[in-house]
DRENVO-568020 format. One record per atom (N, C-alpha, C): x, y, z; atom name; residue number from 1. Coordinates in Angstrom, 2 decimals, always signed. Atoms other than C-alpha are relative to their C-alpha. Layout:
BEGIN
@east X | north Y | up Z | atome CA | num NUM
...
***
This chain:
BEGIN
@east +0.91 | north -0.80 | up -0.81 | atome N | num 1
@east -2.36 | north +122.37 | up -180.84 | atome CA | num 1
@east -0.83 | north -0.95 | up +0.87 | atome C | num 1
@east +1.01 | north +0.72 | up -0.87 | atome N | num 2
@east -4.40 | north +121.17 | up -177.95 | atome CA | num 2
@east -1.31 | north -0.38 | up -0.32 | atome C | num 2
@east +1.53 | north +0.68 | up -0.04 | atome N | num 3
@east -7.67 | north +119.28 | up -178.75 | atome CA | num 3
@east -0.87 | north +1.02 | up +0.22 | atome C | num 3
@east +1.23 | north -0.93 | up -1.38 | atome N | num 4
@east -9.84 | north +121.31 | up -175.94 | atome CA | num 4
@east +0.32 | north +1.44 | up -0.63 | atome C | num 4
@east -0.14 | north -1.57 | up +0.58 | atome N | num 5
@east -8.04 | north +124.94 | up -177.50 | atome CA | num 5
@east -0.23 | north +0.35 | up -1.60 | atome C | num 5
@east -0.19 | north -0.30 | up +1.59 | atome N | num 6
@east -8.78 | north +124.13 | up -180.84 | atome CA | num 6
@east -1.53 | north +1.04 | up -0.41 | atome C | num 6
@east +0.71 | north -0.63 | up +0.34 | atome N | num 7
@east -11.33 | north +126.75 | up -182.23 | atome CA | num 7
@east -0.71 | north -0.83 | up -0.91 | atome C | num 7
@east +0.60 | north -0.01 | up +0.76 | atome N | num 8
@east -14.37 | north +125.68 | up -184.12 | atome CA | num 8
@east -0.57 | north +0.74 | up -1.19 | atome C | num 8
@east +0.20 | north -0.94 | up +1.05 | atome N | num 9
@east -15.00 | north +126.33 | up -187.54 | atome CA | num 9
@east -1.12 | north -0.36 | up -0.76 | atome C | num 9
@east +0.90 | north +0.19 | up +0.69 | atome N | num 10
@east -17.94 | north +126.62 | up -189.97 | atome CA | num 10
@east +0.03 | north -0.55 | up -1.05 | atome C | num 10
@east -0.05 | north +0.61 | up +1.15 | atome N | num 11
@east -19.33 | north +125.21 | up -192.89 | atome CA | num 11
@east +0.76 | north +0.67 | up -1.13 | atome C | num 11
@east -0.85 | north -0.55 | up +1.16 | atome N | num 12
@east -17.49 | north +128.17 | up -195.11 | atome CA | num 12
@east +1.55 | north -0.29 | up +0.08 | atome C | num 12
@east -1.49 | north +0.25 | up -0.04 | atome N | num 13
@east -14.23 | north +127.81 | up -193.40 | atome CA | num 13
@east +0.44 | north -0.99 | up -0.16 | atome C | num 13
@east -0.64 | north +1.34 | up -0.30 | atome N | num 14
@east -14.02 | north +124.38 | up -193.23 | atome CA | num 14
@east -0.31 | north -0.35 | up -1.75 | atome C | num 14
@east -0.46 | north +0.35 | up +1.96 | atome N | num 15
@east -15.00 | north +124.25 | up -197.70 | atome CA | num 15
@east +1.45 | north +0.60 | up -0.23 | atome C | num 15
@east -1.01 | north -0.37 | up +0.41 | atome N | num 16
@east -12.27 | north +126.77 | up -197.86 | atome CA | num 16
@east +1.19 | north -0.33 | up +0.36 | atome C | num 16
@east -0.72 | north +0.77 | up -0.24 | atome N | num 17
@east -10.24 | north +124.74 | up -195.88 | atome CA | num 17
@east +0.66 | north -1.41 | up -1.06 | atome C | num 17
@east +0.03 | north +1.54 | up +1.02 | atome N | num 18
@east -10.79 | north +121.66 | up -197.87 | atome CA | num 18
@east -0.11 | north +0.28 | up -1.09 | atome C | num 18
@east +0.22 | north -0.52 | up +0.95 | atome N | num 19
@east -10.69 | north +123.80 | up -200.93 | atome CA | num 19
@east -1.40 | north -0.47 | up -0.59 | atome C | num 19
@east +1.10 | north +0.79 | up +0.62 | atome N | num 20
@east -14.49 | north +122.35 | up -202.00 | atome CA | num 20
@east -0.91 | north +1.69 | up +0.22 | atome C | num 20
@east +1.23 | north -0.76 | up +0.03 | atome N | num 21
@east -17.74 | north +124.69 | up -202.19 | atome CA | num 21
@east -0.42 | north -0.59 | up +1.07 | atome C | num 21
@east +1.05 | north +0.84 | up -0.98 | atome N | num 22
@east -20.00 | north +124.49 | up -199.37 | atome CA | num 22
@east -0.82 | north -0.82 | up -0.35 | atome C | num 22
@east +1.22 | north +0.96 | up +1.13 | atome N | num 23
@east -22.56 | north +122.87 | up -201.44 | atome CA | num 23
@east +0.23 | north -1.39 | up +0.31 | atome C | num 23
@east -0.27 | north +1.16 | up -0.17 | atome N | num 24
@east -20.39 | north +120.15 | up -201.38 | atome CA | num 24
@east +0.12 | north -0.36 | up +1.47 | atome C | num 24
@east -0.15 | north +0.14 | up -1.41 | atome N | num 25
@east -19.41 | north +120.09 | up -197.68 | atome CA | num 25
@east -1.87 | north -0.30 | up +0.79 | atome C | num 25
@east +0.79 | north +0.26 | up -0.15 | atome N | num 26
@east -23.59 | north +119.92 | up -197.15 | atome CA | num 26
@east -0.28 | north -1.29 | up -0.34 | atome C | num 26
@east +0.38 | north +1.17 | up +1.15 | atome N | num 27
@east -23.81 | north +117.13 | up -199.80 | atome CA | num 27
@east +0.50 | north -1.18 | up +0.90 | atome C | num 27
@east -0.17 | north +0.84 | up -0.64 | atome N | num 28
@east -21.64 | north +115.30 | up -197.55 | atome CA | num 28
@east -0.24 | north -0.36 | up +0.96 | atome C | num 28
@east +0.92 | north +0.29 | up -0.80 | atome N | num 29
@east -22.99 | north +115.56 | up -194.52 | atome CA | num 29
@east -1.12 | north -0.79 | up -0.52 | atome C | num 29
@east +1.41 | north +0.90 | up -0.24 | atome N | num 30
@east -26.56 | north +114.32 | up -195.68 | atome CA | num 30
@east +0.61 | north -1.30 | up -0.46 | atome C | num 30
@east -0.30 | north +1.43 | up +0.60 | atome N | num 31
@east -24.70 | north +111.55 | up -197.62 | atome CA | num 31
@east +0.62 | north -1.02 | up +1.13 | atome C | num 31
@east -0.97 | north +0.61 | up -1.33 | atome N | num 32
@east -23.22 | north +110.28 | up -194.14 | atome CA | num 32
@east +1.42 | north -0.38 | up -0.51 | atome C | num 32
@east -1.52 | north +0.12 | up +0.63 | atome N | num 33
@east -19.76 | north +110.37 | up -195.46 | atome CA | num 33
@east +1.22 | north -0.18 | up +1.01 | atome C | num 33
@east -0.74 | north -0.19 | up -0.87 | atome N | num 34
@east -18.32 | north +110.63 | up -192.10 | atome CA | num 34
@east +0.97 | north +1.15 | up +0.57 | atome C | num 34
@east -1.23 | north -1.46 | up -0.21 | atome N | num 35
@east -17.02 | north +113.81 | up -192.46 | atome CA | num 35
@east -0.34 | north +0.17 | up +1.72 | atome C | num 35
@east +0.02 | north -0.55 | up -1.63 | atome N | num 36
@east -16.51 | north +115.31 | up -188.48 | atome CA | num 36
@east -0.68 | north +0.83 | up +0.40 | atome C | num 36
@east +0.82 | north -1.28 | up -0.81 | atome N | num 37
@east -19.28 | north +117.46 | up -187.79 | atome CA | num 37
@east -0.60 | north -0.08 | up +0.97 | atome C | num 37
@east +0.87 | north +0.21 | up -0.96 | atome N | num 38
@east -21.32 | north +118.37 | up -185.32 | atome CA | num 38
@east -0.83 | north +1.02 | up -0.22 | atome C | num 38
@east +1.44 | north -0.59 | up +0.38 | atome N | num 39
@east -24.54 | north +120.26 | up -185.44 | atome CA | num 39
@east +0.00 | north +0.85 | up +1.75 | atome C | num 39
@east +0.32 | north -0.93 | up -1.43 | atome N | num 40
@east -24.37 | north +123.26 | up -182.51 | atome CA | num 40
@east -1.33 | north +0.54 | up -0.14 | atome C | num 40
@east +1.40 | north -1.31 | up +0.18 | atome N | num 41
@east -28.25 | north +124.86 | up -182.69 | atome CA | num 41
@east -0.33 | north -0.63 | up -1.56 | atome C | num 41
@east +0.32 | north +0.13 | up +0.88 | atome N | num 42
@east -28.68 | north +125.47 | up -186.46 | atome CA | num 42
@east +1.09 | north -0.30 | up -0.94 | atome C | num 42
@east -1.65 | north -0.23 | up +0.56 | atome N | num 43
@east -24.95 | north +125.58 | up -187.51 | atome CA | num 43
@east +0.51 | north -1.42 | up +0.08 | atome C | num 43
@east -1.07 | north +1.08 | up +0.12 | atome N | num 44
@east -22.61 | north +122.71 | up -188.48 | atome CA | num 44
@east +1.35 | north +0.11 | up +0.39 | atome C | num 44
@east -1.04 | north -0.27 | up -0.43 | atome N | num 45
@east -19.38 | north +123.04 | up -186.83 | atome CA | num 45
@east +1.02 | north -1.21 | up -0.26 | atome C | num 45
@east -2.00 | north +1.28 | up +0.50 | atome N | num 46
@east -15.54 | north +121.14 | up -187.52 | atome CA | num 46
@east +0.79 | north +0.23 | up +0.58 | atome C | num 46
@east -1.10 | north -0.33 | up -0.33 | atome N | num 47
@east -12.58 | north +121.34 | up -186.30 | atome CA | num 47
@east +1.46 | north -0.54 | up -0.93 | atome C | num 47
@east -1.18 | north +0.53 | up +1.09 | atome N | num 48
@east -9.48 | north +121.15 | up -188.63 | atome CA | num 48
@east +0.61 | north -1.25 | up +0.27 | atome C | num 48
@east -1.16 | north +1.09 | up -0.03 | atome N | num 49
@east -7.38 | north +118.45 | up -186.94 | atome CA | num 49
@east -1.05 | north -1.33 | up -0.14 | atome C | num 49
@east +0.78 | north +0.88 | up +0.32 | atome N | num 50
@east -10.77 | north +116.33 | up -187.54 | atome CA | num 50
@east -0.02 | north -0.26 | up -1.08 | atome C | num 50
@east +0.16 | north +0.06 | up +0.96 | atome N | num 51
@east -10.98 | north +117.21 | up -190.82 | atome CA | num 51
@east +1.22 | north -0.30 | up -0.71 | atome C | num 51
@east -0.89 | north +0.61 | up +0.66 | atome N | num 52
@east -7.66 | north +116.42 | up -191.55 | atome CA | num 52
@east +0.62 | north -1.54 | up +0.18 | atome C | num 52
@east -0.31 | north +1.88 | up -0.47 | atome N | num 53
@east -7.56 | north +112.42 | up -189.76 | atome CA | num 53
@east -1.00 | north +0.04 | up -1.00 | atome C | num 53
@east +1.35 | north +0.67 | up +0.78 | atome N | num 54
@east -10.99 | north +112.26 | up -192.18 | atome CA | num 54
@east +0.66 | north -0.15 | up -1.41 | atome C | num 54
@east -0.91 | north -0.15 | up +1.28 | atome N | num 55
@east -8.77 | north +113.27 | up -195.02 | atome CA | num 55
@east +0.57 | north -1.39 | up -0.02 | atome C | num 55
@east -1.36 | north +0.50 | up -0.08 | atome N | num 56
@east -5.71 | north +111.21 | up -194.10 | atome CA | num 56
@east -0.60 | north -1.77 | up -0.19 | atome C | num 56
@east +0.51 | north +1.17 | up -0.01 | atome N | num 57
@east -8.20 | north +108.50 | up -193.54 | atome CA | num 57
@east -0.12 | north -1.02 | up -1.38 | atome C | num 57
@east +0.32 | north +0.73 | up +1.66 | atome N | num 58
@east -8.95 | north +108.14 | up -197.36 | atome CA | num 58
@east -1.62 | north -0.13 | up -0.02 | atome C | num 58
@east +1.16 | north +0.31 | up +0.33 | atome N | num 59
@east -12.54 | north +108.06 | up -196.28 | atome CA | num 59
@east -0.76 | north +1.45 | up -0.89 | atome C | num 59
@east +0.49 | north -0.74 | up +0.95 | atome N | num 60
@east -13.23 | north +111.47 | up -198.50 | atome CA | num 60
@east +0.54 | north -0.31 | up -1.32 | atome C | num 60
@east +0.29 | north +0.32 | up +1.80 | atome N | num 61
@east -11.82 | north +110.04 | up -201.75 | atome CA | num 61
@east -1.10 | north -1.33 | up -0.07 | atome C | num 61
@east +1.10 | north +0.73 | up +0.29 | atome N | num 62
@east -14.96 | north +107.44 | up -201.24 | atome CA | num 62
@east -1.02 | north +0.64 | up -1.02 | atome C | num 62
@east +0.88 | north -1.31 | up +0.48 | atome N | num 63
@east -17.16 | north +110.27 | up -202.36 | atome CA | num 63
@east +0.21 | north -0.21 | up -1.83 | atome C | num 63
***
């Protein structure tokens, strides 16, 4: 899929993505873990093909 067409997703979709609890998906953010977010307003936003180079990276089994 195109980069630019990829839909942004939230902090629920993107735990249930990554099978985790949001809880955790917060946890990592403040912990600077590198996960791929970005902060639109009040909302945390992702995009899957980010969250899956962060994966692939190995930098979430640091955690």
């Amino acid at each position: 899929m195109e980069e630019y067409l990829e839909k942004w997703i939230g902090i629920e979709e993107a735990a249930e993505y990554l099978g985790v609890n949001k809880d955790t998906i917060r946890s990592w953010i403040k912990k600077d873990t590198e996960i791929p977010a970005c902060r639109i307003g009040k909302q945390w936003k992702f995009k899957r093909s980010e969250l899956d180079a962060w994966v692939k990276s190995g930098k979430s089994a640091l955690l």
